[in-house]
Biopython code that builds the backbone (N, CA, C, O; Angstrom):
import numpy as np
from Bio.PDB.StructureBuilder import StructureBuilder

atoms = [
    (1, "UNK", "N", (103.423, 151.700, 245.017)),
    (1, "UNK", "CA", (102.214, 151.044, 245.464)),
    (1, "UNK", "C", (101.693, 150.162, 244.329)),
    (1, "UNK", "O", (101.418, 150.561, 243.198)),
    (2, "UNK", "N", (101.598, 148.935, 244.775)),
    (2, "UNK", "CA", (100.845, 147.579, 243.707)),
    (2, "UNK", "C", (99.635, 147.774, 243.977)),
    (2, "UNK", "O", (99.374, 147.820, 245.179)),
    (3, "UNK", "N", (98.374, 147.970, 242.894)),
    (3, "UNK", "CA", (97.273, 147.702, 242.962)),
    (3, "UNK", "C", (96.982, 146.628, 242.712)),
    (3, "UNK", "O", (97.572, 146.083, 241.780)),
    (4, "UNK", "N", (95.673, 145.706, 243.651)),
    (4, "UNK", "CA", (94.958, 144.979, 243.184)),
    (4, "UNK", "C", (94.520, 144.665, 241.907)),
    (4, "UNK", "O", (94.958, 143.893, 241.053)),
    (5, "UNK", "N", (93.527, 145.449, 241.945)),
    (5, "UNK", "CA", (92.608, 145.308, 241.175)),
    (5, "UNK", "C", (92.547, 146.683, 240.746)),
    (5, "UNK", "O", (92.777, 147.420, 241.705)),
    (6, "UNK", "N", (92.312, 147.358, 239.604)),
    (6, "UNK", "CA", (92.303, 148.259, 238.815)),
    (6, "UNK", "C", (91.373, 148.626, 237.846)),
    (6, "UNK", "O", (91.505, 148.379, 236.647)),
    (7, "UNK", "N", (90.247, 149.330, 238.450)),
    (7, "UNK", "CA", (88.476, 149.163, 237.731)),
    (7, "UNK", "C", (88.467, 151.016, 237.146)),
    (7, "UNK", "O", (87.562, 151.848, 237.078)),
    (8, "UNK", "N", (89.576, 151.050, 236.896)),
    (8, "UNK", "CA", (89.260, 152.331, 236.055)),
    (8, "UNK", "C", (89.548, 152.651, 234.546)),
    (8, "UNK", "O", (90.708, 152.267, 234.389)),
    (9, "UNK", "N", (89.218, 153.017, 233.682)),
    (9, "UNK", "CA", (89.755, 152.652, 231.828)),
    (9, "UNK", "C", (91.036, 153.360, 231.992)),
    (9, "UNK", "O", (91.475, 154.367, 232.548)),
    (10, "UNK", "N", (91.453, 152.346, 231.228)),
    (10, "UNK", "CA", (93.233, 152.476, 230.724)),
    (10, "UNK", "C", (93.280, 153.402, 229.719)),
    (10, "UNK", "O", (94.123, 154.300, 229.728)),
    (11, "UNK", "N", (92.336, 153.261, 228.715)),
    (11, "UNK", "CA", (92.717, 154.045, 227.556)),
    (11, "UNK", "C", (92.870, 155.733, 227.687)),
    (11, "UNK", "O", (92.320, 156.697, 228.220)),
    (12, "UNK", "N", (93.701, 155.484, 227.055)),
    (12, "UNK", "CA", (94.443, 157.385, 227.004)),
    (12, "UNK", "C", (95.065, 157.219, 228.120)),
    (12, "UNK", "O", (95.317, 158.395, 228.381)),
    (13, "UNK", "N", (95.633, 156.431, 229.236)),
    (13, "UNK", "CA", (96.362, 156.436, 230.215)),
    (13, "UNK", "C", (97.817, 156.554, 229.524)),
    (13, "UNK", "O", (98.107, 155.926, 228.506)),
    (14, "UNK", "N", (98.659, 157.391, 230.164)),
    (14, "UNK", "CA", (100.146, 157.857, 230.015)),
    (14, "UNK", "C", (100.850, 156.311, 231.138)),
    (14, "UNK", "O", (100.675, 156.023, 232.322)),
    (15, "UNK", "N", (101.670, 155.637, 229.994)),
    (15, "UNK", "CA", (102.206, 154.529, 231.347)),
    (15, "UNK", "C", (104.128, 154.690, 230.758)),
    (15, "UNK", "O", (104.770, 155.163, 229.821)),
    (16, "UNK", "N", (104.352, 153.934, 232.056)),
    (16, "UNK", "CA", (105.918, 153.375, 231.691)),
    (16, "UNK", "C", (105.957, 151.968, 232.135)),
    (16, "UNK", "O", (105.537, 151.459, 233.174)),
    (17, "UNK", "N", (106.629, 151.390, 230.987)),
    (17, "UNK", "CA", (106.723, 149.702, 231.573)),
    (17, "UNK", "C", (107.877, 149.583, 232.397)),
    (17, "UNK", "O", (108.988, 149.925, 231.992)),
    (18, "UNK", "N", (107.677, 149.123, 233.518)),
    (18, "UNK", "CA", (108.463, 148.818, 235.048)),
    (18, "UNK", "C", (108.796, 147.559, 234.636)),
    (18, "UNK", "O", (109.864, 147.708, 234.042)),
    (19, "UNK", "N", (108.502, 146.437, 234.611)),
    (19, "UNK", "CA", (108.786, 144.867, 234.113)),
    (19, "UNK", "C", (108.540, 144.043, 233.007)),
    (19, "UNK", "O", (107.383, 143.940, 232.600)),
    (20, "UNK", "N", (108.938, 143.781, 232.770)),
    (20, "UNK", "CA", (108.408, 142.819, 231.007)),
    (20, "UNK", "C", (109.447, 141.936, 230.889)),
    (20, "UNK", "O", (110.598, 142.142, 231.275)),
    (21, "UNK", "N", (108.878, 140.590, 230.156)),
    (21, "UNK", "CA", (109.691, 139.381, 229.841)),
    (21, "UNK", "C", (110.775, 139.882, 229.351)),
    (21, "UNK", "O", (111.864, 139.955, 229.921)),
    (22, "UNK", "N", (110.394, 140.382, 227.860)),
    (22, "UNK", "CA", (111.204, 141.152, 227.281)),
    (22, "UNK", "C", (112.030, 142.677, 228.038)),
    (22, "UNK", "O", (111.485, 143.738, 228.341)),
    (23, "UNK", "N", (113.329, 142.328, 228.162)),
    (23, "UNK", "CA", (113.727, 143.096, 228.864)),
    (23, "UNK", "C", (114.217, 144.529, 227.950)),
    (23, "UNK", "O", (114.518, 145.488, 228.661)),
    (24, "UNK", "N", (114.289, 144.683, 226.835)),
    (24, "UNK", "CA", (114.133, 145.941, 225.656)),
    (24, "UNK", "C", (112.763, 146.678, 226.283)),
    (24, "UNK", "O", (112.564, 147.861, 226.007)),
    (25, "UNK", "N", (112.164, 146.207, 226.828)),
    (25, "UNK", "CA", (110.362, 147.060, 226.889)),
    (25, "UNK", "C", (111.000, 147.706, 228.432)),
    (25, "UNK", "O", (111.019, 148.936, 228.381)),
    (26, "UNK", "N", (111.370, 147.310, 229.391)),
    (26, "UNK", "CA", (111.932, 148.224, 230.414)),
    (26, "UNK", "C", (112.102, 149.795, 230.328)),
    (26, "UNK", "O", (113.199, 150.337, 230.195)),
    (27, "UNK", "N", (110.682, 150.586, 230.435)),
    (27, "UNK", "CA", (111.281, 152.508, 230.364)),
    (27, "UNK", "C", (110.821, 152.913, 229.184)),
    (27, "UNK", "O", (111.162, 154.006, 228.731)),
    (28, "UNK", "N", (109.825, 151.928, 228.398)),
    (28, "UNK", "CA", (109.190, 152.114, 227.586)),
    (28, "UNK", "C", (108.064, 153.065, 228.075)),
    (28, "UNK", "O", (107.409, 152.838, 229.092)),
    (29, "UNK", "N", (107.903, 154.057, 227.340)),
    (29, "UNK", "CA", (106.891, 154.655, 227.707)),
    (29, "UNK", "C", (105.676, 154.825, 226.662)),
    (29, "UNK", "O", (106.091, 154.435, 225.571)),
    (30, "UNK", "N", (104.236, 155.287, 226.558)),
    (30, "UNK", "CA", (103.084, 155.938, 225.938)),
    (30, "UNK", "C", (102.345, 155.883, 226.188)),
    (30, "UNK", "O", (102.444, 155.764, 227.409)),
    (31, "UNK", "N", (100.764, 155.860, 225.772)),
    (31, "UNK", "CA", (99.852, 156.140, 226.230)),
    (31, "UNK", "C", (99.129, 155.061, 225.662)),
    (31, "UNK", "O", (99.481, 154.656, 224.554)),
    (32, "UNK", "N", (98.172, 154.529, 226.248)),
    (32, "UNK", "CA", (97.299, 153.272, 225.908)),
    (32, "UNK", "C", (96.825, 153.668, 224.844)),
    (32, "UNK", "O", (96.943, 154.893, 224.811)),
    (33, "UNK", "N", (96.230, 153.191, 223.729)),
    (33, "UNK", "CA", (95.134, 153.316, 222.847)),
    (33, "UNK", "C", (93.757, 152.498, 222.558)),
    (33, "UNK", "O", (92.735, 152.757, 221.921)),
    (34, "UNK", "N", (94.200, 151.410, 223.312)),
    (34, "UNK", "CA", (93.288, 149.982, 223.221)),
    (34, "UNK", "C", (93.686, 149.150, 223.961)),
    (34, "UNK", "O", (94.861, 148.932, 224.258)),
    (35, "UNK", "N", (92.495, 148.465, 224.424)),
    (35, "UNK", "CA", (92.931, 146.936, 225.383)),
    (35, "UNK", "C", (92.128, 146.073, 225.083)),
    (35, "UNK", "O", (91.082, 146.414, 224.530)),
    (36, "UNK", "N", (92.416, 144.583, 225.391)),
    (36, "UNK", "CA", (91.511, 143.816, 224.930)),
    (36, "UNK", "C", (91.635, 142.953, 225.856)),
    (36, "UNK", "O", (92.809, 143.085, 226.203)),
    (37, "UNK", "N", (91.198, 142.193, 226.450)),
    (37, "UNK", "CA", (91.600, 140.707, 227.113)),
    (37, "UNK", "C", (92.780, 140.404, 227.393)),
    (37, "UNK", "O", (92.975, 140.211, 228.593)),
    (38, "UNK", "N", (93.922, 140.253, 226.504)),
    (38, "UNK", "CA", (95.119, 139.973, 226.475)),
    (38, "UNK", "C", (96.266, 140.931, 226.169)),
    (38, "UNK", "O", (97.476, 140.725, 226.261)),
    (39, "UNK", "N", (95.724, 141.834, 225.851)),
    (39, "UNK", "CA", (96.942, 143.168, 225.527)),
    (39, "UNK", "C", (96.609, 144.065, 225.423)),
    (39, "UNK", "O", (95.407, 144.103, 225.164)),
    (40, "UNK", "N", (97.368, 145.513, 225.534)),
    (40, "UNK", "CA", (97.422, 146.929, 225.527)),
    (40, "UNK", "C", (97.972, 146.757, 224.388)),
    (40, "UNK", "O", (98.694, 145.845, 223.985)),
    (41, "UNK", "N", (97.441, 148.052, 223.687)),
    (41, "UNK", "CA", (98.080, 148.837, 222.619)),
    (41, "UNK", "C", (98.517, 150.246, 222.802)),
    (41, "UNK", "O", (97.883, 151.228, 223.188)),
    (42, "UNK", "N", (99.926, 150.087, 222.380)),
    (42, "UNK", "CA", (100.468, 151.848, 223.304)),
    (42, "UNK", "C", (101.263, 152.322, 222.104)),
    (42, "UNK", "O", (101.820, 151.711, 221.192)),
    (43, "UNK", "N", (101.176, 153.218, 222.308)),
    (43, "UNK", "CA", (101.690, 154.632, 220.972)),
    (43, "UNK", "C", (102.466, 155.299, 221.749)),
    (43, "UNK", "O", (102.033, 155.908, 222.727)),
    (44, "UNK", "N", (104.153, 155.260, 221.296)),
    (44, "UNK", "CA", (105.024, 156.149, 222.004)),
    (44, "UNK", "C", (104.510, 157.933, 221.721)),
    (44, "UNK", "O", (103.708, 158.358, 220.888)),
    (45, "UNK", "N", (105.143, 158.533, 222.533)),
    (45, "UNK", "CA", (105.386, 160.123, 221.682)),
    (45, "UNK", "C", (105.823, 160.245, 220.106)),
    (45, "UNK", "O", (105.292, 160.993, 219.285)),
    (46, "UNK", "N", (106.869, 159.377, 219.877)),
    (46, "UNK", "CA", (107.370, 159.346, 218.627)),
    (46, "UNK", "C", (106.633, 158.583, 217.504)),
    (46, "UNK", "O", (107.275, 158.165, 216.540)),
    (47, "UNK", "N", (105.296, 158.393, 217.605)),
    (47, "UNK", "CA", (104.464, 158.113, 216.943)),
    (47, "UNK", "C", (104.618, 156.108, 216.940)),
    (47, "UNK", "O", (103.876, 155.461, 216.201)),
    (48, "UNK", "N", (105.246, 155.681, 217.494)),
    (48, "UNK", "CA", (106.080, 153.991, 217.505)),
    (48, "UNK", "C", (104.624, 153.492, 218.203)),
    (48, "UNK", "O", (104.120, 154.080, 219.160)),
    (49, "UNK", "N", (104.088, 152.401, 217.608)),
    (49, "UNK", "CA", (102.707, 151.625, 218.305)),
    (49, "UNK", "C", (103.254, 150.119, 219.087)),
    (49, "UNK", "O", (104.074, 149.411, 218.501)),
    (50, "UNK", "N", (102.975, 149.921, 219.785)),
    (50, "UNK", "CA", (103.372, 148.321, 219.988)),
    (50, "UNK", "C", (102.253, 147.753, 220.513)),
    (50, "UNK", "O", (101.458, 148.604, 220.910)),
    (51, "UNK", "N", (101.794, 146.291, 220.705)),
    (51, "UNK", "CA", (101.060, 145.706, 221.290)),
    (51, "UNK", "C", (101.530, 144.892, 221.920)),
    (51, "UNK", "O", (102.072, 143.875, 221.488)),
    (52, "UNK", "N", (101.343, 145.343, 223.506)),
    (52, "UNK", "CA", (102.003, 144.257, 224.452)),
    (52, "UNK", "C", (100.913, 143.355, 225.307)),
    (52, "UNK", "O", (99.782, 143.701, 225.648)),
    (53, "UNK", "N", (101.547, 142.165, 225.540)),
    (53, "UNK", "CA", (100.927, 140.887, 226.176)),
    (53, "UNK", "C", (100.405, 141.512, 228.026)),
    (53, "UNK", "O", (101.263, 141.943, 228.797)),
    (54, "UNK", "N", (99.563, 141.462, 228.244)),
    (54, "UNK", "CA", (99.319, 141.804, 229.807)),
    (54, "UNK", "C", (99.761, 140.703, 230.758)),
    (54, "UNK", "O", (99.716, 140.794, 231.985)),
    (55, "UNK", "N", (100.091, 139.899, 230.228)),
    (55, "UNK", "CA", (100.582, 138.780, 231.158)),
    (55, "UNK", "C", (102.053, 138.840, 231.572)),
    (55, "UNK", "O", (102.442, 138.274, 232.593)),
    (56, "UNK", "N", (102.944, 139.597, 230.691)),
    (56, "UNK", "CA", (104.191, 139.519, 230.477)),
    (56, "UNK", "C", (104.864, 141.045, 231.078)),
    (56, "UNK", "O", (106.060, 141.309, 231.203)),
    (57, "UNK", "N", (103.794, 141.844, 231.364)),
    (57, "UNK", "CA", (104.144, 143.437, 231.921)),
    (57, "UNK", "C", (103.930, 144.078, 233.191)),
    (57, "UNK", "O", (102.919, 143.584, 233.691)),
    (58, "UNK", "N", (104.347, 144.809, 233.808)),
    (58, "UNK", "CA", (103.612, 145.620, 234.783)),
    (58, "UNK", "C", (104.013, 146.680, 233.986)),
    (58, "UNK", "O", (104.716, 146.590, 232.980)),
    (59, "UNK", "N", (103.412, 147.972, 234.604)),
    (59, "UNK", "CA", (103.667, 149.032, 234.089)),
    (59, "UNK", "C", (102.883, 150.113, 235.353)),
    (59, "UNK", "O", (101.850, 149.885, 235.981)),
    (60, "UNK", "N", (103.677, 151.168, 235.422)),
    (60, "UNK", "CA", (103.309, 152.526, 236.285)),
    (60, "UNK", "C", (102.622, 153.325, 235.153)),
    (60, "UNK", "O", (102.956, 153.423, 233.972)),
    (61, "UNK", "N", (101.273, 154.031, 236.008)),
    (61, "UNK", "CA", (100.749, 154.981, 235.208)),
    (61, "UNK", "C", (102.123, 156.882, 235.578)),
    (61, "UNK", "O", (102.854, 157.279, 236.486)),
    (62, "UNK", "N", (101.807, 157.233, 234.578)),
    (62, "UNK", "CA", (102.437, 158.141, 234.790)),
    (62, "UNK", "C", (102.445, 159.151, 235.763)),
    (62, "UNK", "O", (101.918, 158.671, 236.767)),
    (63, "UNK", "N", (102.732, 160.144, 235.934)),
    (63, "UNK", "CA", (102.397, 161.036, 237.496)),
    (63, "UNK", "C", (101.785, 160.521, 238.773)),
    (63, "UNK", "O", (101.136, 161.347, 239.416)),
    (64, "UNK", "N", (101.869, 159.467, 239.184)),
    (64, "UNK", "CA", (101.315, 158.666, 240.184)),
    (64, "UNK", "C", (102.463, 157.598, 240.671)),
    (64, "UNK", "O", (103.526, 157.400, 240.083)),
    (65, "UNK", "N", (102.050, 156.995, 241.792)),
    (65, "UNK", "CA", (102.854, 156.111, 241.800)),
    (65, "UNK", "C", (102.388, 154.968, 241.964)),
    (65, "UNK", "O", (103.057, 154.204, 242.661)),
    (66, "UNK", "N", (101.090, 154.472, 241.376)),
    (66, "UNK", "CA", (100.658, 153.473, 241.371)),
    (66, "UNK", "C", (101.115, 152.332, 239.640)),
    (66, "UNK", "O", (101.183, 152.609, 238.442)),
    (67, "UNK", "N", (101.320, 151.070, 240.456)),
    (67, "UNK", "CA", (102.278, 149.820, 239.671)),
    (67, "UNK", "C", (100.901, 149.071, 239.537)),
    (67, "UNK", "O", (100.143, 148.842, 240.479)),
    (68, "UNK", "N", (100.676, 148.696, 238.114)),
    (68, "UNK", "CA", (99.959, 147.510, 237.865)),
    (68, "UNK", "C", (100.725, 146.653, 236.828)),
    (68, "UNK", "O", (101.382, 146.837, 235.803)),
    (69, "UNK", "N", (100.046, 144.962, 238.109)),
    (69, "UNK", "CA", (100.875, 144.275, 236.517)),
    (69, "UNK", "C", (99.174, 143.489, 236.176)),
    (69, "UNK", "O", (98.074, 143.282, 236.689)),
    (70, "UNK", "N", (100.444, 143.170, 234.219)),
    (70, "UNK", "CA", (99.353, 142.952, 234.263)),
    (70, "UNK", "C", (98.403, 141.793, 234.269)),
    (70, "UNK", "O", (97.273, 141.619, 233.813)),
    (71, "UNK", "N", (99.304, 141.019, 234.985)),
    (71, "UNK", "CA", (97.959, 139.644, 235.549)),
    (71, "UNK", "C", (96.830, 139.886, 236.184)),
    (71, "UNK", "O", (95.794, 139.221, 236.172)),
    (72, "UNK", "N", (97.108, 141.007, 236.818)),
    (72, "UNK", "CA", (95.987, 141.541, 237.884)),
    (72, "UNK", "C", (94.798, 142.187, 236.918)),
    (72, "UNK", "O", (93.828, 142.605, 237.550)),
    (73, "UNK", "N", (94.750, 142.301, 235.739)),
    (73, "UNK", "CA", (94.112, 143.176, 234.644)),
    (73, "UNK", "C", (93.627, 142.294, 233.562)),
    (73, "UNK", "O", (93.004, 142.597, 232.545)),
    (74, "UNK", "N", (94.045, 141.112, 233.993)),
    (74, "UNK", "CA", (94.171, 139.982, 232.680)),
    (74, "UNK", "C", (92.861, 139.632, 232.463)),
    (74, "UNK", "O", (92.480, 138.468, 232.585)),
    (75, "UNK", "N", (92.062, 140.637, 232.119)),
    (75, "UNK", "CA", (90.327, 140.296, 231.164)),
    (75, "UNK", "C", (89.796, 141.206, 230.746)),
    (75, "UNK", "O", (90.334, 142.284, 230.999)),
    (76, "UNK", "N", (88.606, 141.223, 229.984)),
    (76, "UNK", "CA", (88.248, 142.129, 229.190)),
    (76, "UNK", "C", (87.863, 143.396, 230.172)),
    (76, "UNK", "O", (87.286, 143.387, 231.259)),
    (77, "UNK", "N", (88.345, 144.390, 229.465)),
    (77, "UNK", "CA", (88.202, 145.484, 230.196)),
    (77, "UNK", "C", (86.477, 145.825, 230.848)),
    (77, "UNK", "O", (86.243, 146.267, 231.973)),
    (78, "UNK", "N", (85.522, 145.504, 229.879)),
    (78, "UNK", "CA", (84.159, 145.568, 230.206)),
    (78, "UNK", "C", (84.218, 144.729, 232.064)),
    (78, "UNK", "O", (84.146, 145.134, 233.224)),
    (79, "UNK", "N", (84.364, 143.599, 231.455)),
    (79, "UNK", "CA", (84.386, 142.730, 232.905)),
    (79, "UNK", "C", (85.279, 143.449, 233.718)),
    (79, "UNK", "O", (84.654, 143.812, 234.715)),
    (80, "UNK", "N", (86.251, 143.762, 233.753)),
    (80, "UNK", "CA", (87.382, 144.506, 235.353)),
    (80, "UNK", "C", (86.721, 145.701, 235.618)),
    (80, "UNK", "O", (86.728, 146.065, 236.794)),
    (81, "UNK", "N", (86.058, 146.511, 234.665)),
    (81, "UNK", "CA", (85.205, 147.913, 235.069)),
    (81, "UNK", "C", (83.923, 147.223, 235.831)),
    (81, "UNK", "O", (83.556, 147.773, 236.869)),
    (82, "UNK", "N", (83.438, 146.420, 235.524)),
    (82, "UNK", "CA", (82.088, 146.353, 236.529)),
    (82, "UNK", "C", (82.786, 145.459, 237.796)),
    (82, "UNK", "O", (82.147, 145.457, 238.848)),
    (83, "UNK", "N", (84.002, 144.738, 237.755)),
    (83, "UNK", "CA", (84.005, 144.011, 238.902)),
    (83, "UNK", "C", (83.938, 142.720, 239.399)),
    (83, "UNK", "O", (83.981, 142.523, 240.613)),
]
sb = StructureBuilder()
sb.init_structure("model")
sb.init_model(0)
sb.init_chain("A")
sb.init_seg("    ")
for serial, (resi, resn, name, xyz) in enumerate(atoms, 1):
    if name == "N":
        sb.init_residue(resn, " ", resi, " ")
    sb.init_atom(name, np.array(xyz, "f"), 0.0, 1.0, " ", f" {name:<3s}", serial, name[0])
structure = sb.get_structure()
């Protein structure tokens, strides 16, 4: 299932990246730590940080089966939480 629109905080969300330009990020998995306008910041299990582009990803939250990409997310998190 593709969500719309997605008005709930990411951070501390458990994800796996489903699509990315970069095709190495495919099955990437961790947990958000930060978002900003233009990117997530995710921390594998193995302690590995990356900062990825929201324009360039979708990604599934974990235990769910909901798919966001992230154009659909593409602004400051303040603004997508109110709407």
């Amino acid at each position: 299932m593709t969500v719309k629109l997605f008005r709930q905080e990411l951070i501390g969300k458990e994800i796996i990246i489903v699509r990315a330009a970069n095709q190495q990020l495919v099955g990437w998995q961790g947990r958000i730590i930060d978002e900003t306008r233009n990117s997530l910041k995710v921390i594998s299990n193995q302690g590995e940080a990356k900062m990825l582009l929201k324009n360039s990803l979708a990604f599934k939250i974990k235990g769910t089966e909901i798919i966001i990409s992230g154009n659909q997310i593409f602004k400051r998190p303040e603004e997508r939480l109110k709407g």
